[in-house]
Wavefront OBJ file of the C-alpha trace (Angstrom):
o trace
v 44.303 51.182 -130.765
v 46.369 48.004 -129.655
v 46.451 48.005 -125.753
v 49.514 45.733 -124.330
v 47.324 43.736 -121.262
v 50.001 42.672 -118.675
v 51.532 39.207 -118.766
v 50.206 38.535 -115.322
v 46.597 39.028 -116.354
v 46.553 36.615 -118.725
v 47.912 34.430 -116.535
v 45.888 34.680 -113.084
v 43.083 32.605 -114.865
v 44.721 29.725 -115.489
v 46.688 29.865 -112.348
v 43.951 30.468 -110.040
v 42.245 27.334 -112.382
v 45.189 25.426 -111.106
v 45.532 25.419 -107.598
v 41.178 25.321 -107.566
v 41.713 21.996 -109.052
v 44.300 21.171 -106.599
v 42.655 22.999 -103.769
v 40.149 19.969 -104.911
v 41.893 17.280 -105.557
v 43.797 17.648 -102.142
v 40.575 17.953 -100.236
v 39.027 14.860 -101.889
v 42.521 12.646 -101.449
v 42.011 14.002 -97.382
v 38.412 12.240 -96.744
v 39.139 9.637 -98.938
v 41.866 8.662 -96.420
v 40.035 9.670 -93.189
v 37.476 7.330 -94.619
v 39.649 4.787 -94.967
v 41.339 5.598 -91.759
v 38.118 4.895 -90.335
v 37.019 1.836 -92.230
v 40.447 0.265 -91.074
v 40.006 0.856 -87.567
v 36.619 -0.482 -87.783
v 38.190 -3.240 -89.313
v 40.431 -4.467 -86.880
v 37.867 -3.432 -84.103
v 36.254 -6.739 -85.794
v 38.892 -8.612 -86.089
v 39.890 -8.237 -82.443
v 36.412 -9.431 -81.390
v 36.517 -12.276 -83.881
v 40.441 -13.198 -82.338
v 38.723 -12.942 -78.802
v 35.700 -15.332 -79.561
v 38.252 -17.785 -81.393
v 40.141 -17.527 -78.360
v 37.137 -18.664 -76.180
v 35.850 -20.788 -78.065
v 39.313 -23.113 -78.171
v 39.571 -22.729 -74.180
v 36.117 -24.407 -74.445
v 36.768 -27.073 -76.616
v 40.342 -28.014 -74.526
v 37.793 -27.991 -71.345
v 35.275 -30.249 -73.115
v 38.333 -32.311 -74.672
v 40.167 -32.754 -71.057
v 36.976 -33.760 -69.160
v 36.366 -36.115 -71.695
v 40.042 -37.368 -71.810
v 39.815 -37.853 -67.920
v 36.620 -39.673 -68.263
v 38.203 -41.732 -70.738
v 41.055 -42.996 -68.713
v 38.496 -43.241 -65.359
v 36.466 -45.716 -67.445
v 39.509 -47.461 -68.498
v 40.836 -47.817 -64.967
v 37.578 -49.197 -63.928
v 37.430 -52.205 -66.834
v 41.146 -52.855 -65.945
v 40.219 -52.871 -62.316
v 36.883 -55.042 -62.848
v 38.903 -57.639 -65.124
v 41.869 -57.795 -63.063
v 43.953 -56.460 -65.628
v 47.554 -54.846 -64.026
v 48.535 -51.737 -66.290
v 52.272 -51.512 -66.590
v 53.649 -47.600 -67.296
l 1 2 3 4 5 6 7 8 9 10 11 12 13 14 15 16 17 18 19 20 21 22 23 24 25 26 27 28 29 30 31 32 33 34 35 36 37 38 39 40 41 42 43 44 45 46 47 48 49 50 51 52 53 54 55 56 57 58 59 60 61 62 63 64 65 66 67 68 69 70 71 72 73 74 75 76 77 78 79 80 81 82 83 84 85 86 87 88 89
Protein backbone atom coordinates (compact mmCIF):
# COMPACT_ATOMS: atom_id res chain seq x y z
CA UNK A 1 0.00 0.00 0.00
CA UNK A 2 1.42 3.53 -1.07
CA UNK A 3 -0.09 6.16 1.39
CA UNK A 4 0.05 9.91 -0.18
CA UNK A 5 1.43 11.91 3.33
CA UNK A 6 0.28 15.58 2.89
CA UNK A 7 2.60 18.19 1.42
CA UNK A 8 2.39 20.16 4.61
CA UNK A 9 3.81 17.35 6.72
CA UNK A 10 6.74 17.07 5.05
CA UNK A 11 7.19 20.41 5.28
CA UNK A 12 6.49 21.52 9.07
CA UNK A 13 10.01 20.03 9.91
CA UNK A 14 12.00 22.02 8.06
CA UNK A 15 9.92 25.04 8.60
CA UNK A 16 9.63 24.83 12.22
CA UNK A 17 13.81 24.11 11.78
CA UNK A 18 13.76 27.51 10.23
CA UNK A 19 12.30 30.01 12.24
CA UNK A 20 14.10 27.85 15.56
CA UNK A 21 17.23 28.95 13.96
CA UNK A 22 15.97 32.35 13.52
CA UNK A 23 14.02 32.39 16.73
CA UNK A 24 17.98 32.00 17.69
CA UNK A 25 19.78 33.93 15.76
CA UNK A 26 17.43 36.97 16.54
CA UNK A 27 17.73 36.41 20.24
CA UNK A 28 21.56 36.20 20.14
CA UNK A 29 21.85 39.49 17.61
CA UNK A 30 19.39 41.19 20.72
CA UNK A 31 22.05 40.72 23.75
CA UNK A 32 24.77 41.06 21.59
CA UNK A 33 23.55 44.66 21.08
CA UNK A 34 22.21 45.31 24.63
CA UNK A 35 25.73 44.32 25.49
CA UNK A 36 27.12 46.59 23.43
CA UNK A 37 24.56 49.15 24.28
CA UNK A 38 25.89 48.82 27.60
CA UNK A 39 29.60 48.66 27.00
CA UNK A 40 29.11 52.05 25.03
CA UNK A 41 27.47 53.82 27.67
CA UNK A 42 30.02 52.67 30.01
CA UNK A 43 32.28 53.96 27.64
CA UNK A 44 31.49 57.39 27.42
CA UNK A 45 30.60 57.35 31.24
CA UNK A 46 34.64 57.20 31.14
CA UNK A 47 35.27 59.38 28.81
CA UNK A 48 33.18 62.11 30.44
CA UNK A 49 35.17 61.67 33.68
CA UNK A 50 38.45 61.62 31.79
CA UNK A 51 37.07 65.16 29.74
CA UNK A 52 36.21 66.49 33.35
CA UNK A 53 39.69 65.73 34.99
CA UNK A 54 41.42 67.16 31.69
CA UNK A 55 39.31 70.00 32.24
CA UNK A 56 40.63 70.52 35.85
CA UNK A 57 43.63 69.77 35.46
CA UNK A 58 44.24 72.74 32.60
CA UNK A 59 42.31 75.31 35.01
CA UNK A 60 45.18 74.27 37.34
CA UNK A 61 47.97 74.62 35.26
CA UNK A 62 46.55 78.35 33.83
CA UNK A 63 46.34 79.14 37.82
CA UNK A 64 49.90 77.90 38.43
CA UNK A 65 51.00 79.56 34.96
CA UNK A 66 49.27 83.14 35.87
CA UNK A 67 50.67 83.31 39.45
CA UNK A 68 53.83 82.60 38.11
CA UNK A 69 53.46 85.09 35.16
CA UNK A 70 52.49 87.82 37.81
CA UNK A 71 55.41 86.94 39.89
CA UNK A 72 57.44 87.23 36.94
CA UNK A 73 56.60 90.73 36.00
CA UNK A 74 56.55 91.77 40.09
CA UNK A 75 60.22 90.69 40.12
CA UNK A 76 60.86 92.51 37.00
CA UNK A 77 59.30 95.72 38.25
CA UNK A 78 61.36 95.49 41.30
CA UNK A 79 65.03 95.12 39.32
CA UNK A 80 63.76 97.98 37.03
CA UNK A 81 62.77 99.91 40.08
CA UNK A 82 66.11 99.03 42.12
CA UNK A 83 68.34 99.97 38.93
CA UNK A 84 66.51 102.95 38.00
CA UNK A 85 65.53 101.59 34.85
CA UNK A 86 62.15 103.63 33.26
CA UNK A 87 60.01 100.94 31.27
CA UNK A 88 58.45 102.54 28.25
CA UNK A 89 54.90 100.65 27.02
Amino acid sequence: MNQSVPLWTTLIAPVATLLGTMLVVILGVYLQNRSMERLGERLSAQIDALRAELKQQLAELELRLTKQIMELAHRVERLEEARGLIRTP
